[in-house]
N, C-alpha and C positions, 0 to 999 in steps of 0.2 A: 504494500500500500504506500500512497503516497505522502512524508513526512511535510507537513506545510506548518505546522506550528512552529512560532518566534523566526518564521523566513523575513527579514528583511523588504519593506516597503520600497518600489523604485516608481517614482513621480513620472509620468512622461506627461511633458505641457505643449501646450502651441500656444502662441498668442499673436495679436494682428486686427485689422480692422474690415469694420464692416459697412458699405455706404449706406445702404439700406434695412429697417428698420420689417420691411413686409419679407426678405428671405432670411432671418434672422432663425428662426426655428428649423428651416431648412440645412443652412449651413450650420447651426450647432450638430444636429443629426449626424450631419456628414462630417464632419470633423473629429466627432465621438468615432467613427464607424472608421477613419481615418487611421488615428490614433490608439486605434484596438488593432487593426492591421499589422503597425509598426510594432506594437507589441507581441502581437504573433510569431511574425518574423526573426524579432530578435530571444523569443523564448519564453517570454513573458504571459501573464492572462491575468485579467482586470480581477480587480475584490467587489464585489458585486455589494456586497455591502456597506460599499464607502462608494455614496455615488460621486457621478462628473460633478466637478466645480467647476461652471462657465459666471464667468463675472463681466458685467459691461459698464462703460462708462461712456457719456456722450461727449464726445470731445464740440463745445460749442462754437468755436473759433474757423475751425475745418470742418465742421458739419459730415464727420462720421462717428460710429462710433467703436471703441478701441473694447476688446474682451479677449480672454485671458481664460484658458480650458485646462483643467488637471486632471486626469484618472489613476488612479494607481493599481498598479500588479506586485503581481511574486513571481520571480522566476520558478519554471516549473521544467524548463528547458524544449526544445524547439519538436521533439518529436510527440510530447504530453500535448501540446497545446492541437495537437489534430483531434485529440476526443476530448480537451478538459474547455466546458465555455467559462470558466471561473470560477472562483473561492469565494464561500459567502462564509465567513466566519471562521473557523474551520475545518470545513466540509468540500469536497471536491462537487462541482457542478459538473454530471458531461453532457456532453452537447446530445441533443435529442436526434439517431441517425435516421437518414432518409429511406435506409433500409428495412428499420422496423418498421414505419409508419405503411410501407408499401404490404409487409405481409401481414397489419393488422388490416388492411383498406380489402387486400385478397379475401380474410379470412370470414369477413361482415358480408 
């Protein structure tokens, strides 16, 4: 089984601006979906339990506005992270596969 208790927190951030105030919930989404990615790749898989931290601030001068996105993971290493979707405390989540769902969908 997989040892994930007192693994060390690792921060992956983006921050940057946004012109518009109507794709705001859009590019959070994607950004989230973004920086789950990067953590996949490099081994990592998010604590489901500590959600994103996106923060915004209106910048009134330049008329956008600036925000600032955090998630954090646990290395779990690069070959886990194909069936693990995340740690929610310390419990392994795996991702729900497309396989089963196909031979419950047969079996109804």
């Amino acid at each position: 089984m997989l040892n994930i208790h007192h693994k060390p927190l690792k921060r992956f951030g983006l921050d940057g601006v946004i012109y518009s105030d109507s794709v705001m919930i859009r590019l959070k989404q994607e950004y989230i979906r973004l920086l789950k990615t990067e953590m996949q790749i490099l081994g990592y898989v998010p604590r489901l339990d500590i959600d994103p931290d996106f923060t915004i601030e209106y910048n009134v001068e330049k008329k956008y506005f600036e925000f600032e996105l955090s998630i954090y993971g646990i290395f779990v290493g690069k070959k886990k992270t194909e069936w693990i979707m995340g740690i929610d405390g310390t419990k392994v989540v795996p991702i729900q596969s497309s396989r089963s769902r196909e031979f419950s969908s047969e079996a109804a």
